[in-house]
C-alpha positions, 0 to 999 in steps of 0.5 A, spaced: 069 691 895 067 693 888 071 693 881 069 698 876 070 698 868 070 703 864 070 704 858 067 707 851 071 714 851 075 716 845 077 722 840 070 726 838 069 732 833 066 738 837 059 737 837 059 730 837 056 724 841 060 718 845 056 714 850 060 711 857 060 705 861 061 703 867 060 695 869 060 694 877 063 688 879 063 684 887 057 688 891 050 689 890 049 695 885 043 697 888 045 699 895 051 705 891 049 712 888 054 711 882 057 717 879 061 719 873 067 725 874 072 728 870 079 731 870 082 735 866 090 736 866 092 742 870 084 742 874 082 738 880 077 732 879 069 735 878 063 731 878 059 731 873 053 727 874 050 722 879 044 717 880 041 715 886 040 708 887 032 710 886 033 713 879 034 721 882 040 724 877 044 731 879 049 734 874 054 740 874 052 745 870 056 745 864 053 739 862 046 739 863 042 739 857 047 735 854 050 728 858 045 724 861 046 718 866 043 713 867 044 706 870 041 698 869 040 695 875 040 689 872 046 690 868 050 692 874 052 698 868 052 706 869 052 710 862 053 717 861 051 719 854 054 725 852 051 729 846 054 736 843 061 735 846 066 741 846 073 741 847 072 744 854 070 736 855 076 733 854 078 730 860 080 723 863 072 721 866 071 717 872 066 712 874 065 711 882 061 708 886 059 710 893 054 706 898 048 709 901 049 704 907 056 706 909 059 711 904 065 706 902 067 708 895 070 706 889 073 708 883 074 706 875 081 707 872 078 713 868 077 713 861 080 719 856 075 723 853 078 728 848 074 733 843 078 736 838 078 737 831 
């Protein structure tokens, strides 16, 4: 079992900046891709970007460029820093964690991100 703590998000400006984190508690974080996805009101839950236990990232194209993940292993802590936010940004964003070696996932509760002037 693996509890996730998200937290960092908030109200930004367009064009600002924020910085997510996810703290992973109760297994061994290194066996888990982790991965930050996001929901908007009215639209499905949509990745946003993964990183591999090895350190491999992949994200959605609307971000790239902008939001880069990475994680600590040592910390057990995945961060998403996200640069030139847009409204199109806002969204409840959610940590999760999925095991290389049995595909068990687990999910935050999810951490509000609105872009707004």
């Amino acid at each position: 079992q693996v509890q996730l703590v998200e937290s960092g998000g908030g109200l930004v400006q367009p064009g600002g900046s924020l910085r997510l984190s996810c703290a992973a508690f109760g297994s061994i974080f290194s066996i888990y891709v982790m991965g930050w996805y996001r929901q908007a009101p009215g639209k499905q839950r949509e990745l946003v970007a993964r990183v591999s236990p090895g350190g491999g990232t992949n994200y959605a194209d609307s971000v790239k460029g902008r939001f880069t993940i990475s994680r600590d292993n040592a910390k057990t802590t995945v961060y998403l820093q996200m640069h030139s936010l847009k409204p199109e940004d806002t969204a409840v964003y959610y940590c999760n964690s999925q095991s290389v070696r049995n595909n068990a996932e687990y999910w935050g509760q999810g951490t509000q991100v609105t872009v707004s002037s």
